[in-house]
Biopython code that builds the backbone (N, CA, C, O; Angstrom):
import numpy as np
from Bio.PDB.StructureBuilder import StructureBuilder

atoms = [
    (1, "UNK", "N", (6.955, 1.434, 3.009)),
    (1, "UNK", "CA", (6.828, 0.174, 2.292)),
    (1, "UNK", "C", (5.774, 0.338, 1.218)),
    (1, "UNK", "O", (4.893, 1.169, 1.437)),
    (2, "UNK", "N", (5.745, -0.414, -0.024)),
    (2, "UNK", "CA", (5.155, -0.264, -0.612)),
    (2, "UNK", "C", (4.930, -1.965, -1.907)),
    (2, "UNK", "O", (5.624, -2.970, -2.066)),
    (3, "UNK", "N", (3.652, -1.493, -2.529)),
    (3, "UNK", "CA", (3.229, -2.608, -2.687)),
    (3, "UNK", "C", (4.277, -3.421, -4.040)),
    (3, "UNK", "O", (4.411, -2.879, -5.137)),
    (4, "UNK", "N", (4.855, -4.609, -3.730)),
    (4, "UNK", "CA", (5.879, -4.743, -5.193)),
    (4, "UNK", "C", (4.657, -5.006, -6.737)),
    (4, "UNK", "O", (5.072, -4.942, -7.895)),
    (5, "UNK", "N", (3.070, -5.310, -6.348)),
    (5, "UNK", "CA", (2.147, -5.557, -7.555)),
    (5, "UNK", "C", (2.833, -6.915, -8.244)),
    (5, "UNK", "O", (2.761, -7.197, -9.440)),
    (6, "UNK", "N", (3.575, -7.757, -7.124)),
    (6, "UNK", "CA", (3.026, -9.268, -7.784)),
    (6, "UNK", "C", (2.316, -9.751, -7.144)),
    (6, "UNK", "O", (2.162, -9.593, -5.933)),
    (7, "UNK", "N", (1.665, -10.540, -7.982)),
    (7, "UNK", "CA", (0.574, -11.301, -6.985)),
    (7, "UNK", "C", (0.919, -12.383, -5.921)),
    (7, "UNK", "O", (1.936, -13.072, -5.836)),
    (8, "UNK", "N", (-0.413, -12.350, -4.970)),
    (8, "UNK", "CA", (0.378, -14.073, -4.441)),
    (8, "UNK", "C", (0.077, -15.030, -4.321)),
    (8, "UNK", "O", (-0.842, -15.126, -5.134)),
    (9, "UNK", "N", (0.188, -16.026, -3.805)),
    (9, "UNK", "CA", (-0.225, -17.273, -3.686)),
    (9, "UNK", "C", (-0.322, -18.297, -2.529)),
    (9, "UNK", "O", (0.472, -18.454, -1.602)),
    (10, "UNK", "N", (-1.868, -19.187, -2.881)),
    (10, "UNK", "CA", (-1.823, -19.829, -0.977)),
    (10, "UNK", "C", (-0.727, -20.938, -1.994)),
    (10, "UNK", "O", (-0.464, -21.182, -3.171)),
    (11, "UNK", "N", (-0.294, -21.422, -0.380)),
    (11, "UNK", "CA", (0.807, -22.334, -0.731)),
    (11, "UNK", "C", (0.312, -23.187, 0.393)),
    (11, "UNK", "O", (0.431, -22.836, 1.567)),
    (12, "UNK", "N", (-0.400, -24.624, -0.081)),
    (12, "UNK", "CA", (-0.678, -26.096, 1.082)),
    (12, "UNK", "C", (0.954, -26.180, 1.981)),
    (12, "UNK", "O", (2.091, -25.980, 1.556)),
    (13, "UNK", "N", (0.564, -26.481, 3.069)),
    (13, "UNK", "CA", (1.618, -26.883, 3.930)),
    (13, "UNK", "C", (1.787, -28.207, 3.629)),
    (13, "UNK", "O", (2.949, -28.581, 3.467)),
    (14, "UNK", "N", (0.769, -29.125, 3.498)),
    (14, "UNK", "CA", (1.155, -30.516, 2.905)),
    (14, "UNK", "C", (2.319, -30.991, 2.320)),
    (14, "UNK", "O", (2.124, -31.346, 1.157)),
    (15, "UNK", "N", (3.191, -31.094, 2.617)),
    (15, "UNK", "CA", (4.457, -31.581, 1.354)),
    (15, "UNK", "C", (5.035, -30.445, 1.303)),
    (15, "UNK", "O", (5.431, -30.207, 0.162)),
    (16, "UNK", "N", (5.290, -29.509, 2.162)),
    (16, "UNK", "CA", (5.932, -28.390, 1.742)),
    (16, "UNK", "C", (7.256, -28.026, 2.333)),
    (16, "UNK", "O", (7.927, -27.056, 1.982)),
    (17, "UNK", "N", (7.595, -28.952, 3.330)),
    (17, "UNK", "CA", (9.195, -29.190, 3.557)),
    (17, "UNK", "C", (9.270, -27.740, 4.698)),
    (17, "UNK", "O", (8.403, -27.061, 5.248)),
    (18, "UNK", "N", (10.682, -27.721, 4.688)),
    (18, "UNK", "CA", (11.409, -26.943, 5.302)),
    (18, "UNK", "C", (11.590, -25.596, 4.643)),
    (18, "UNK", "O", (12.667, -25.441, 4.067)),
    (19, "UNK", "N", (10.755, -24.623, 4.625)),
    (19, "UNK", "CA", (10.754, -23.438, 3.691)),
    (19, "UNK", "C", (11.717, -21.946, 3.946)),
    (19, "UNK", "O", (11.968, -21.063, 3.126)),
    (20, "UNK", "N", (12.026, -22.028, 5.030)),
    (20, "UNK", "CA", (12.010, -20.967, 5.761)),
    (20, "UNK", "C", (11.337, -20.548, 7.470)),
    (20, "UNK", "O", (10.548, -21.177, 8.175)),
    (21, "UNK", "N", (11.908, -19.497, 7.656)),
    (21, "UNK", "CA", (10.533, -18.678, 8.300)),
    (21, "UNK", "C", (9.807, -18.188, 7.922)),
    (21, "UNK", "O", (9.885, -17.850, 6.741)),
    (22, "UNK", "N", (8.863, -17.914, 8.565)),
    (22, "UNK", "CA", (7.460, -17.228, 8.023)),
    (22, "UNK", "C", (6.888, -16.131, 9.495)),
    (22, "UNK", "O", (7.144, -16.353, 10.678)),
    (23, "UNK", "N", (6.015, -14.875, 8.896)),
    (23, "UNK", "CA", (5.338, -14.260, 9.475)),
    (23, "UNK", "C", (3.974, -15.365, 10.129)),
    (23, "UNK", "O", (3.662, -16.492, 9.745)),
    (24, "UNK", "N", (3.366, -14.507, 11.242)),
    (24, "UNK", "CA", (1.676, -15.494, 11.305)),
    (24, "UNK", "C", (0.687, -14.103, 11.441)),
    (24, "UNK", "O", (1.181, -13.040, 11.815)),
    (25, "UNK", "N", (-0.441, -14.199, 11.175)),
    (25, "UNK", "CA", (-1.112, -12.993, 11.342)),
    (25, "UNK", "C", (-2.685, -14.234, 12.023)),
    (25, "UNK", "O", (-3.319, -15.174, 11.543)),
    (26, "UNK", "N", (-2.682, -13.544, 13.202)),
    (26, "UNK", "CA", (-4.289, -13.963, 13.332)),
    (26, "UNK", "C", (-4.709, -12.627, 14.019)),
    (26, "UNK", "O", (-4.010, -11.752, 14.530)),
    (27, "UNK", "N", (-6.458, -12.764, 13.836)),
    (27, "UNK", "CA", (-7.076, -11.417, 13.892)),
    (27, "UNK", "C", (-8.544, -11.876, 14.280)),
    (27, "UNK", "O", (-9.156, -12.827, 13.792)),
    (28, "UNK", "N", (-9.049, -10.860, 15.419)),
    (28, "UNK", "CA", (-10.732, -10.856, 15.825)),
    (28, "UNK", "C", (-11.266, -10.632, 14.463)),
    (28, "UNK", "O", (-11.048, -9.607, 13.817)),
    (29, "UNK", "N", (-12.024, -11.704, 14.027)),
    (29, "UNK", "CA", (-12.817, -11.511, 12.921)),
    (29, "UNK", "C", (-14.317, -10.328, 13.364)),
    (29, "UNK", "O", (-14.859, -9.635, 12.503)),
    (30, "UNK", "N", (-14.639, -10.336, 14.472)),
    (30, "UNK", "CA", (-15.877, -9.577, 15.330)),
    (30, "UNK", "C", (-17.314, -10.728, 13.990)),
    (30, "UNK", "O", (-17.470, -11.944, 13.881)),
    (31, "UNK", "N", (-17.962, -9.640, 13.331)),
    (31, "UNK", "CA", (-19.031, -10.050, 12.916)),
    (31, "UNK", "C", (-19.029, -10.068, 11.307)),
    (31, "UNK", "O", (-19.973, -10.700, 10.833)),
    (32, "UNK", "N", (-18.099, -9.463, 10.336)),
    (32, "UNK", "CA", (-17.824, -9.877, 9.048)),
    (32, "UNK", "C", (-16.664, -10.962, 9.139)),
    (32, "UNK", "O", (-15.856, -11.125, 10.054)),
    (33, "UNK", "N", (-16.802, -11.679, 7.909)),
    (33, "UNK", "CA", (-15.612, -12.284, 7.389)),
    (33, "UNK", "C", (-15.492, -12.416, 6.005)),
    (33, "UNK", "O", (-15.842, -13.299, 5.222)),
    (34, "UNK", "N", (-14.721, -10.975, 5.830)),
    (34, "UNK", "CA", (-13.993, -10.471, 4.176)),
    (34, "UNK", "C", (-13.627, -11.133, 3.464)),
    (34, "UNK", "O", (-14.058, -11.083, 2.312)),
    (35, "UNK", "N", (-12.645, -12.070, 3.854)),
    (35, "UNK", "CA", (-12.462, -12.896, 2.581)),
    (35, "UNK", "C", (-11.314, -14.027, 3.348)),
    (35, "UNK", "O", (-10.310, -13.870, 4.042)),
    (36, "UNK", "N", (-12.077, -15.251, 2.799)),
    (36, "UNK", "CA", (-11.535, -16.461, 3.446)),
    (36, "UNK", "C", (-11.166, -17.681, 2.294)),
    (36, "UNK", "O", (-11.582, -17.515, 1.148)),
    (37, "UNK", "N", (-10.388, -18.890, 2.622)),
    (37, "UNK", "CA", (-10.115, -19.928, 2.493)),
    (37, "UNK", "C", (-11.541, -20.570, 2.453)),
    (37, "UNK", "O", (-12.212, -20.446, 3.477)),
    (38, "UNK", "N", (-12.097, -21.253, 1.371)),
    (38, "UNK", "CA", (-13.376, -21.832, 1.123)),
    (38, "UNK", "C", (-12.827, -23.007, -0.050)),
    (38, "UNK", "O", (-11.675, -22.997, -0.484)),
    (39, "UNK", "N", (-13.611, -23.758, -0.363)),
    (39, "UNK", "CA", (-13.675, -24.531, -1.718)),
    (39, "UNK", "C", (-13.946, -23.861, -2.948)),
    (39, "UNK", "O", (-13.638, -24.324, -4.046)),
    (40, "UNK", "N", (-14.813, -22.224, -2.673)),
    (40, "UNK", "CA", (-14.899, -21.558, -4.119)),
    (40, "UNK", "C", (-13.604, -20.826, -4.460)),
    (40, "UNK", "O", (-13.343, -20.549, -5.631)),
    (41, "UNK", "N", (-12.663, -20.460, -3.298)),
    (41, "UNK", "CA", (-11.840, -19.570, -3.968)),
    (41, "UNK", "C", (-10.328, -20.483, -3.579)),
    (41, "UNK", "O", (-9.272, -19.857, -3.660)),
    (42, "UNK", "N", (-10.304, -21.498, -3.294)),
    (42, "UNK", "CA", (-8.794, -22.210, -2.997)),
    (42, "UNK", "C", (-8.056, -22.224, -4.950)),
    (42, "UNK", "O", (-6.894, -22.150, -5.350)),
    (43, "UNK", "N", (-9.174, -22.333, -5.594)),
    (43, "UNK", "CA", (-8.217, -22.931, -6.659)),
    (43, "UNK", "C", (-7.920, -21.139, -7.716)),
    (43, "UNK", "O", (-7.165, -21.106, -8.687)),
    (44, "UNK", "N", (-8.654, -19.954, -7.236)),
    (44, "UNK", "CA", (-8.109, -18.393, -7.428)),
    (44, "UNK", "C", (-6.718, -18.141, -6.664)),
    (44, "UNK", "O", (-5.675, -17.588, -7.013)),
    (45, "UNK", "N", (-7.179, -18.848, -5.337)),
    (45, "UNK", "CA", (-5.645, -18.485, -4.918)),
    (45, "UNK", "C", (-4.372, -19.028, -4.746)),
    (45, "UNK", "O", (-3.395, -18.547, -4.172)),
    (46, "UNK", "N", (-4.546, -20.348, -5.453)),
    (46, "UNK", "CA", (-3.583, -21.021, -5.672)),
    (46, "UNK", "C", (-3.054, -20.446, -6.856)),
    (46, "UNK", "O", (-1.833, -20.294, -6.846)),
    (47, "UNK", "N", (-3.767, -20.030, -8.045)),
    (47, "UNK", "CA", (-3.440, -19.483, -9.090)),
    (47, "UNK", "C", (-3.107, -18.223, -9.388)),
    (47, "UNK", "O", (-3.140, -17.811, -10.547)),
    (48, "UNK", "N", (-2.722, -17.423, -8.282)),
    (48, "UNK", "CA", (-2.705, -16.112, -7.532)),
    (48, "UNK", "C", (-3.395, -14.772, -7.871)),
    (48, "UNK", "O", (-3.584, -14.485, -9.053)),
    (49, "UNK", "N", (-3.756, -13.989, -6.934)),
    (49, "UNK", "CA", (-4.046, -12.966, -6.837)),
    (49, "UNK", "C", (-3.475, -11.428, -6.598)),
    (49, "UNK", "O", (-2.507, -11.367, -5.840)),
    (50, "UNK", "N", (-3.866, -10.414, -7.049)),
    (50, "UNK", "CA", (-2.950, -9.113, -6.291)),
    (50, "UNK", "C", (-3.888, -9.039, -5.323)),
    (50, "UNK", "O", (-5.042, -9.358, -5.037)),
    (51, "UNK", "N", (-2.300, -8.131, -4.688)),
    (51, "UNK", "CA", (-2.464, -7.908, -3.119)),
    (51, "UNK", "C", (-3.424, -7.197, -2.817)),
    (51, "UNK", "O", (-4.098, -7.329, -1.796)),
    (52, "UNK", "N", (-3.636, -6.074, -3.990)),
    (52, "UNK", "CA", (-5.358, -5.358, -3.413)),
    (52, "UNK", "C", (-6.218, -5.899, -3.744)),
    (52, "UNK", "O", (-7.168, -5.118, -3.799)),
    (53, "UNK", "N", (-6.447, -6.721, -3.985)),
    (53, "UNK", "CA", (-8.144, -7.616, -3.755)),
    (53, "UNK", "C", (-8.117, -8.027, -2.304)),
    (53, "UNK", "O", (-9.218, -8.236, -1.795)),
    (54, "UNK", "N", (-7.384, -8.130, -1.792)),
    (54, "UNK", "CA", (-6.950, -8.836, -0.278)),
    (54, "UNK", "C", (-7.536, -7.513, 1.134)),
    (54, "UNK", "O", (-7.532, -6.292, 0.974)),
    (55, "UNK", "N", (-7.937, -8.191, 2.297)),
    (55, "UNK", "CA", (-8.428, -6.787, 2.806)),
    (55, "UNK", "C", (-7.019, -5.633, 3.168)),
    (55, "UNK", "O", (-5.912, -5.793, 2.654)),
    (56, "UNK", "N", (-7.305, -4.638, 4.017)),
    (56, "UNK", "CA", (-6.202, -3.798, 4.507)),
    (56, "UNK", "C", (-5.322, -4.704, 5.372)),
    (56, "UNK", "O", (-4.115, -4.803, 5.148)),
    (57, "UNK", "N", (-5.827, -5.248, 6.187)),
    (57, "UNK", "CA", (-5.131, -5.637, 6.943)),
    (57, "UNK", "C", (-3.910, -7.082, 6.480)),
    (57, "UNK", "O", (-2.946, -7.395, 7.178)),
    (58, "UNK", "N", (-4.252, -7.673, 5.333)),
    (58, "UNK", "CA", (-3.757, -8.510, 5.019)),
    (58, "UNK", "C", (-2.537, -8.128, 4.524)),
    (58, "UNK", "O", (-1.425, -8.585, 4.785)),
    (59, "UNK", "N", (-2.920, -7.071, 3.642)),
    (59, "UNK", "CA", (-1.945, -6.215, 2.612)),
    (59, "UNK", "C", (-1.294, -5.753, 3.348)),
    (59, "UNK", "O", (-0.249, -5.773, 2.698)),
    (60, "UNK", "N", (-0.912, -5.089, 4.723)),
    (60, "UNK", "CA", (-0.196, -4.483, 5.369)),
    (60, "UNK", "C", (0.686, -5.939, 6.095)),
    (60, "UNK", "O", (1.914, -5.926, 6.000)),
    (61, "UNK", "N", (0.139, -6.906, 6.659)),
    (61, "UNK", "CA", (0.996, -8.157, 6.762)),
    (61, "UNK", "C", (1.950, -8.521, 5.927)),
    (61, "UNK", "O", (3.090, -8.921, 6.164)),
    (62, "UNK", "N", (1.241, -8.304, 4.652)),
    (62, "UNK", "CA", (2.167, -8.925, 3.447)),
    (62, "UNK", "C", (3.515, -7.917, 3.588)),
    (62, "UNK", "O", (4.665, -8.202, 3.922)),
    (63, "UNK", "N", (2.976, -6.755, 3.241)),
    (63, "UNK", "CA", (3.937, -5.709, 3.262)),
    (63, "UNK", "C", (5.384, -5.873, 4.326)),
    (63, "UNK", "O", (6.530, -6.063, 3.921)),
    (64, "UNK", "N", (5.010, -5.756, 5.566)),
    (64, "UNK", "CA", (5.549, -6.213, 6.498)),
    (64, "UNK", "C", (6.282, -7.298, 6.252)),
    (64, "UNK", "O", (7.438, -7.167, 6.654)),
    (65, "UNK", "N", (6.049, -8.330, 5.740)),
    (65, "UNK", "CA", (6.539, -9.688, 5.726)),
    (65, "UNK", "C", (7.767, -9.366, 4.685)),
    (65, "UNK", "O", (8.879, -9.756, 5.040)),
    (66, "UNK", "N", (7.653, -8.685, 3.429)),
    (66, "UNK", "CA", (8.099, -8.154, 2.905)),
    (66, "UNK", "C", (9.427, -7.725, 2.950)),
    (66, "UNK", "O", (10.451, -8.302, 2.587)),
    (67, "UNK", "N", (9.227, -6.438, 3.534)),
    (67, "UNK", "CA", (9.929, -5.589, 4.270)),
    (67, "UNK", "C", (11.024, -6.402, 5.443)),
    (67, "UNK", "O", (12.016, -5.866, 5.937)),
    (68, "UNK", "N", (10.764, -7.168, 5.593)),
    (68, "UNK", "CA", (11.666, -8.222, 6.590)),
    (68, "UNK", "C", (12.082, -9.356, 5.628)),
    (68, "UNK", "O", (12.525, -10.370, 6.168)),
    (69, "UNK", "N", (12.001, -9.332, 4.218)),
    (69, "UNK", "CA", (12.186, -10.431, 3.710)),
    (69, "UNK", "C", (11.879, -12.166, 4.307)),
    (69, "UNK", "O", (12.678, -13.101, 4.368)),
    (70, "UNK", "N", (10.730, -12.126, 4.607)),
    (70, "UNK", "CA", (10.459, -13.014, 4.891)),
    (70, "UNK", "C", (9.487, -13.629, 3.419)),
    (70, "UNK", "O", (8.723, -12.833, 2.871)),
    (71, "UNK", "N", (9.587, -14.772, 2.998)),
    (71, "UNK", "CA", (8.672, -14.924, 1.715)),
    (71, "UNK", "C", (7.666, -15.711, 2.283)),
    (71, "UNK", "O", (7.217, -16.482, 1.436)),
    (72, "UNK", "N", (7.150, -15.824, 3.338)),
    (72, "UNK", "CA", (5.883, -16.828, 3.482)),
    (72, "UNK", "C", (5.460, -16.094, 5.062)),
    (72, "UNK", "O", (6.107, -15.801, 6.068)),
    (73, "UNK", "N", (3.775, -15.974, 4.581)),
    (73, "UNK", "CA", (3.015, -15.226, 5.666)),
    (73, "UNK", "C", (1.833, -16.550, 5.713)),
    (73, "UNK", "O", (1.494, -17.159, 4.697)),
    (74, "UNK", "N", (1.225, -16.884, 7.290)),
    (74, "UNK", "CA", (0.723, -18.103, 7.307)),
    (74, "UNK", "C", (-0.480, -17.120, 8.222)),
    (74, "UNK", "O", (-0.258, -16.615, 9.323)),
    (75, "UNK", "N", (-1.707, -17.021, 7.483)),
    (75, "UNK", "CA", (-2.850, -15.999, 7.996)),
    (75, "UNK", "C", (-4.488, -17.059, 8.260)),
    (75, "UNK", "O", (-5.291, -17.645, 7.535)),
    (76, "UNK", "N", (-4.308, -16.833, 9.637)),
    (76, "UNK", "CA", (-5.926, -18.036, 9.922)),
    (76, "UNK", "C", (-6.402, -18.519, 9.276)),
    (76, "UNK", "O", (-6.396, -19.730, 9.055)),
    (77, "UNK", "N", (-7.153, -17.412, 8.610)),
    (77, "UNK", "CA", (-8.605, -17.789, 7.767)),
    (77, "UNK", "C", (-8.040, -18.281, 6.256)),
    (77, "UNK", "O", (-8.795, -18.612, 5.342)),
    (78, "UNK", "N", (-6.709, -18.268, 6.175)),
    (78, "UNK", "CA", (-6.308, -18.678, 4.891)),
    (78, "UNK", "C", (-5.715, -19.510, 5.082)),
    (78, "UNK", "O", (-5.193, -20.123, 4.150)),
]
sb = StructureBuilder()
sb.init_structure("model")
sb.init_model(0)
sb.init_chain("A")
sb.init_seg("    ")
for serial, (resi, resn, name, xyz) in enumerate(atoms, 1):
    if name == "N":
        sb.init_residue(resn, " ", resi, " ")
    sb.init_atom(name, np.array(xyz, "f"), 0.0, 1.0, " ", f" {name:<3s}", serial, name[0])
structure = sb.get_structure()
């Protein structure tokens, strides 16, 4: 699998209907937390990002999600 280099985007569940399926990824954060859902970065990732700014583990979800054609991955901290 490999990365397609579009970016992506959080998408609010609010109002968001019947979409599909979706992947879920939750994960032991232990004692860092890389990169999260905050008030400084909701309105970067609404406006999207590439997948490598995102940690490994996210990027390999995505991938995955991908790869199964699934278009919506729903990840804890995001």
């Amino acid at each position: 699998m490999e990365n397609t280099g579009d970016p992506i985007h959080l998408r609010e569940t609010r109002n968001f209907g019947d979409q599909g399926p979706y992947f879920t990824l939750s994960h032991c954060w232990g004692q860092s937390h890389p990169f999260r859902l905050t008030k400084d970065t909701v309105s970067t990732l609404k406006a999207g990002i590439p997948i490598t700014q995102l940690p490994k583990t996210f990027q390999d979800a995505i991938l995955v999600a991908q790869y199964f054609q699934v278009k919506y991955l729903w990840i804890d901290s995001l």
